[in-house]
C-alpha positions in Angstrom: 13.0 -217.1 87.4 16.7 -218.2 88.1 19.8 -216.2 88.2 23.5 -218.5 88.4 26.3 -216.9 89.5 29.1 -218.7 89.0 32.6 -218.3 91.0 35.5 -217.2 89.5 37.5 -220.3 90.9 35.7 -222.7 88.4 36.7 -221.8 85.5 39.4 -224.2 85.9 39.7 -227.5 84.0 39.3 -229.3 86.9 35.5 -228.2 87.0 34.7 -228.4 83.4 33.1 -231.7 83.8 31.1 -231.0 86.9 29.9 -227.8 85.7 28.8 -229.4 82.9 26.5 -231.7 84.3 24.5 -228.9 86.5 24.4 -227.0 83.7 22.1 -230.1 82.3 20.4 -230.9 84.9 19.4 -227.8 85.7 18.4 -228.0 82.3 16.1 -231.2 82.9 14.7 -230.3 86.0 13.5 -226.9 84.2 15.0 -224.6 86.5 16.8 -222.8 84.0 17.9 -219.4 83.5 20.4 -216.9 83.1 23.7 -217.4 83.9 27.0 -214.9 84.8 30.3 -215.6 86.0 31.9 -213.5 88.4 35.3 -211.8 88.1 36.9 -208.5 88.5 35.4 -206.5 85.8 31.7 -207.7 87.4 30.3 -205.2 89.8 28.0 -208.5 91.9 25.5 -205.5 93.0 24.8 -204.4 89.6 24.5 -208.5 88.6 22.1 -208.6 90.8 20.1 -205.3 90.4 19.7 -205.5 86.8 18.4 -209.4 87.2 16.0 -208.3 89.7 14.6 -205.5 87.4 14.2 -208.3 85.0 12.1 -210.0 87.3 14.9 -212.6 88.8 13.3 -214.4 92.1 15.9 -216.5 93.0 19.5 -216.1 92.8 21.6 -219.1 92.8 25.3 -219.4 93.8 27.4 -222.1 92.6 30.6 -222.1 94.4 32.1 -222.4 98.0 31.4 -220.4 101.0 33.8 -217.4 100.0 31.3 -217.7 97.4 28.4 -217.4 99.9 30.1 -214.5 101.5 30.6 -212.3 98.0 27.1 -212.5 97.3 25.1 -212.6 101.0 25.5 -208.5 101.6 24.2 -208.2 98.0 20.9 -210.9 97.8 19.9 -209.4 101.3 19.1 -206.0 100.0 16.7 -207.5 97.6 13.4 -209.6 97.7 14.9 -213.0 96.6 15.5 -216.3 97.2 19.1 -217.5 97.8 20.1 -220.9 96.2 23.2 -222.8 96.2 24.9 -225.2 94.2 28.0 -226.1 96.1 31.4 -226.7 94.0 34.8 -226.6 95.7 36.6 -227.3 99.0 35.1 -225.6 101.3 31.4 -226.2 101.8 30.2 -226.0 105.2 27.8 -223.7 104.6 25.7 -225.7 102.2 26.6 -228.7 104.6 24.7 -226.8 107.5 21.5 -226.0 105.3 21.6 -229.8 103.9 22.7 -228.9 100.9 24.5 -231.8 98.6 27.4 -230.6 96.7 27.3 -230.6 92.4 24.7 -231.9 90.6 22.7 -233.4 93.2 21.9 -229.9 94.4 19.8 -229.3 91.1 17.0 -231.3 92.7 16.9 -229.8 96.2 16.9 -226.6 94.2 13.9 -227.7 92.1 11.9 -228.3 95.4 12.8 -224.9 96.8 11.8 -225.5 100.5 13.4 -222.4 102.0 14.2 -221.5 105.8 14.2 -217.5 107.0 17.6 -217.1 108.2 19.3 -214.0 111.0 21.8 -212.5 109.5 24.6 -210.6 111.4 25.2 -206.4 110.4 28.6 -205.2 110.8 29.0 -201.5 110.0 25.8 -202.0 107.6 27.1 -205.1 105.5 25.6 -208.2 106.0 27.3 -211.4 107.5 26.2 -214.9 107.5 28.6 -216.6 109.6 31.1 -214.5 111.8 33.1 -211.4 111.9 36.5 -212.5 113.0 39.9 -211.4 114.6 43.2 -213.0 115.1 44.1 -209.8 117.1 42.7 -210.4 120.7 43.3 -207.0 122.1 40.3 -205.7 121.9 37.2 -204.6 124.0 33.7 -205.5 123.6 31.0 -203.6 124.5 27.6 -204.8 124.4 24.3 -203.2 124.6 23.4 -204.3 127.9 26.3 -202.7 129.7 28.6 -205.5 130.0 32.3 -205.0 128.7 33.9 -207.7 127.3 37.6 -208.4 127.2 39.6 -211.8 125.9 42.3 -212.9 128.6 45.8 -213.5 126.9 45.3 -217.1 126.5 42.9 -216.4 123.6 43.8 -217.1 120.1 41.1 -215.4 118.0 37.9 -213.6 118.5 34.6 -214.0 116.9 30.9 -212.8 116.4 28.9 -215.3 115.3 26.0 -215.9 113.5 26.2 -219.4 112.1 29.6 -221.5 112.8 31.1 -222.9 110.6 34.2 -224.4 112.0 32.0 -226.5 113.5 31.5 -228.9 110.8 34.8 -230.5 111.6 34.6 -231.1 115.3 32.8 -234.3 116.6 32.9 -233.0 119.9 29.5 -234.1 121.9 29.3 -230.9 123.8 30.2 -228.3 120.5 28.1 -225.3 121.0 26.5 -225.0 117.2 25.4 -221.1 116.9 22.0 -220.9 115.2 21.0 -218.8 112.6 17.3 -218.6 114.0 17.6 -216.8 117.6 17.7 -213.5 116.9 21.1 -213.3 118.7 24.7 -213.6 117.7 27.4 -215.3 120.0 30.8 -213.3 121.0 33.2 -216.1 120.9 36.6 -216.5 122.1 39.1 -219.5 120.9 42.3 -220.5 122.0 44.1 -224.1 121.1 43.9 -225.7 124.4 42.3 -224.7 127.3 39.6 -222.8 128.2 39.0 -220.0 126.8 37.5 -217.4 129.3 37.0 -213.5 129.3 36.8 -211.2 131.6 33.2 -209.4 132.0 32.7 -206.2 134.0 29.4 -204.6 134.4 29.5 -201.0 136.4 32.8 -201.6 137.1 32.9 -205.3 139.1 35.0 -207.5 136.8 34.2 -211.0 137.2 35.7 -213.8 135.2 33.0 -215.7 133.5 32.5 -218.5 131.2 29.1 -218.6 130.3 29.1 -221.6 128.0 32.6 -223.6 127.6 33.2 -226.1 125.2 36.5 -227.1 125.7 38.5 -224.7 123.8 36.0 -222.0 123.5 33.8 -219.5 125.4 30.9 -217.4 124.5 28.2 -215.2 125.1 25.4 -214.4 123.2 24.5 -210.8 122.5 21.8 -208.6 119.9 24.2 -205.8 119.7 27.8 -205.1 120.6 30.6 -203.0 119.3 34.3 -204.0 119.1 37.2 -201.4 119.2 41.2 -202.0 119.5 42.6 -202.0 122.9 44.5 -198.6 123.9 47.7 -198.7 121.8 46.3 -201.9 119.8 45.7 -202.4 115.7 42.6 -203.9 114.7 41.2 -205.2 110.6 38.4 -208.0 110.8 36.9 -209.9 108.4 33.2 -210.6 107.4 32.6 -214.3 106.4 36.2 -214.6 105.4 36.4 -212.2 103.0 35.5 -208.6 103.1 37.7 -206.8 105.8 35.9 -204.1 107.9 38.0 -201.3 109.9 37.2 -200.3 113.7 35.0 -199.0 115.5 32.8 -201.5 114.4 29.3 -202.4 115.5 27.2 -205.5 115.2 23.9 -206.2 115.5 21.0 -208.8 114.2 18.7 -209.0 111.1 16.0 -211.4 111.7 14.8 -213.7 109.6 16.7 -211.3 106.7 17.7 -214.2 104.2 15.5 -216.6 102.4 17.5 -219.5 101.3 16.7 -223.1 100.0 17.5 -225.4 102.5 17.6 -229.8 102.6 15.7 -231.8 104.3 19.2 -233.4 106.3 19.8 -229.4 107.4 21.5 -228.8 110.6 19.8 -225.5 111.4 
């Protein structure tokens, strides 16, 4: 059984048409089902908890990946599928997992060949693609003893899970984060050179680059915690959208999210 959940965002005009022709496809492919739409009256953890206790198995999103990111901590409490109907802008999520956007994502839908994805855990809510920073003073600590600290030069901080600002760059040496490793990546970006980090481990700081792609640098970690420098402020975001308050911690759910995925999937 299917469960829509349908952004805010498209109740414009502009998607009328569009909408309407998932709405019958989804239709002719037999895949229907029940249908919300979100807004700020909806509670999306009771949505979902009362369609599960009807016996809901897969929840579909249709929307862009702020969409995604509303619904991921939600869906990962529960035993169900996550679907997705892309509609919008920005759609580099469902461009990762092969996903077509509007109506032609009724039929990879209807052959629901799913992947088990990691999921990231930030202070207990789920993340699919990164906790970020624009605020580089900060200190990283990670579970194996190494501390972790951007050099001025650094523009914004990340820990990532899947990377989506990716889907943009052609470079031939990108470093593409997977969603399948059991790891996250720390990652630091500036906007032109190199962005390295200074790593100390019982008290020998080195300066290291374990992995440079041109304007970034990362490491990849299973857990790590991130705090404000001395004297520094600190807000991050979760998947660009729900902001989380130091200290924070982040770890790895494996294989936590079971989402239909297209055969052209870059994961």
């Amino acid at each position: 059984m299917y469960f829509y959940l349908l952004d805010t965002f498209l109740q414009q005009k502009k998607y009328e048409r569009e909408i309407a022709r998932i709405e019958t496809r989804i239709t002719d492919l037999g895949i229907g089902g029940q249908v919300a739409r979100l807004n700020i009256l909806k509670d999306i953890n009771e949505l979902v908890q009362d369609a599960v206790k009807r016996g809901i198995s897969t929840v579909v999103v249709i929307g862009d990946d702020q969409t995604i990111g509303k619904v991921v901590d939600v869906v990962a409490r529960h035993d169900v599928v996550l679907g997705i109907i892309p509609v919008g802008d920005q759609l580099n999520v469902a461009k990762l997992l092969g996903i077509p956007k509007g109506e032609a994502a009724c039929e990879i839908l209807s052959r629901r060949i799913t992947e088990q994805l990691d999921l990231g855990v930030a202070n207990d809510f789920y993340f699919l693609s990164s906790l970020e920073t624009s605020n580089t003073d900060v200190v990283l600590e990670s579970d194996k003893g190494y501390r972790i600290i951007p050099l001025p030069n650094a523009e914004r901080v990340a820990i990532t899970n899947l990377a989506l600002w990716e889907q943009e760059d052609n470079r031939k040496n990108a470093f593409k984060p997977q969603p399948q490793d059991g790891i996250v990546e720390v990652v630091v970006m500036g906007k032109k050179k190199p962005q390295k980090f200074s790593l100390i481990k019982k008290r020998k700081p080195w300066l290291v680059s374990p992995h440079d792609h041109e304007d970034v640098s990362m490491a990849p970690v299973s857990k790590i915690s991130i705090e404000a420098a001395p004297g520094a402020a600190l807000t991050a975001t979760l998947d660009g959208k729900r902001v989380i308050k130091p200290p924070i911690e982040v770890t790895v759910a494996p294989k936590k999210l079971k989402v239909v995925v297209g055969k052209e999937r870059d994961i």
